[in-house]
C-alpha angles and dihedrals in degrees: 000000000000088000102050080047078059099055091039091061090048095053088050090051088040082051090050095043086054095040095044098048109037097096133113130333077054111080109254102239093059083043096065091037093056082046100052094039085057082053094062098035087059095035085060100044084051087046092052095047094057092047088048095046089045088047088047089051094047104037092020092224119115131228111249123208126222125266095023131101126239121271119352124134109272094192105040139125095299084042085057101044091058095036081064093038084054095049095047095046086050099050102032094043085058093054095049095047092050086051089058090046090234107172109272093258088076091074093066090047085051100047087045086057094049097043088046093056097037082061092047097048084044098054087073096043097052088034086243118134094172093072087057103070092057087043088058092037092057083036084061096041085058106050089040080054098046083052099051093055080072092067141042094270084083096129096047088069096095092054093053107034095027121041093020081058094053094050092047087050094048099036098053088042089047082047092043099047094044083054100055088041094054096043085053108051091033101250123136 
């Protein structure tokens, strides 16, 4: 189950990316449809968990998500090394960035780069090469953000870096936890 937690996690972070960063110079009706399509997508991965945790309790065998192997501590010590890394590179990026007095929208391309790395130094560490595609695609969405608050497509970083990373996010966590769930119960 530590893995669909995992995912779980993912799609509530994917939600937040979209919620957060939907917003003008985006027109308001996609806005609200991008919005309301994070909704669902969480909704479902929620949906799923819950269908995975209540199958485990009543068959005791756990769902098991693609590209892992099987067993293997997911938040262990590595999990815990980058967790702080992660922390320290967040916090301390957007200090540095405030010191250098960047625009505001080059928080959210800073915190897509970290999260996108801290998936692809973690993919080694859980066993899981799946997690790292979506690890190098928000690590892109990043950088291409940090470069465009060099230009005057500024206010177009959220977008990018923002609410493309929260659907990567959700829509790799929504792929991933249909997938356990199918494999489980032998659908296909």
């Amino acid at each position: 189950m530590q893995r669909l937690t995992g995912l779980l996690i993912g799609a509530v972070f994917g939600a937040v990316f979209v919620f957060v960063n939907s917003h003008p110079p985006l027109d308001p009706t996609i806005a609200l449809v991008l919005r309301v399509a994070a909704s669902a997508a969480l909704g479902g991965v929620v949906l799923l968990w819950f269908t995975a945790v209540r199958r485990a309790r009543t068959t005791g065998v756990e769902p098991v998500v693609a590209g892992g192997q099987a067993g293997g501590k997911m938040f262990g010590l590595g999990f815990a090394v980058i967790a702080v890394a992660e922390v320290v590179m967040l916090f301390g990026g957007i200090a540095v960035l405030r010191a250098l007095d960047r625009p505001v929208e080059t928080n959210v391309a800073w915190i897509a780069l970290v999260v996108g790395l801290h998936f692809v130094a973690l993919g080694p560490v859980w066993k899981n090469r799946t997690i790292m595609l979506p690890g190098l695609v928000l690590t892109v969405l990043g950088a291409v953000g940090l470069a465009m608050t060099f230009t005057s497509a500024v206010e177009w970083v959220p977008l990018v870096s923002g609410v493309l990373s929260g659907v990567t996010l959700l829509a790799g966590c929504t792929a991933s936890s249909w997938s356990a769930l199918s494999v489980r119960t032998g659908a296909a």
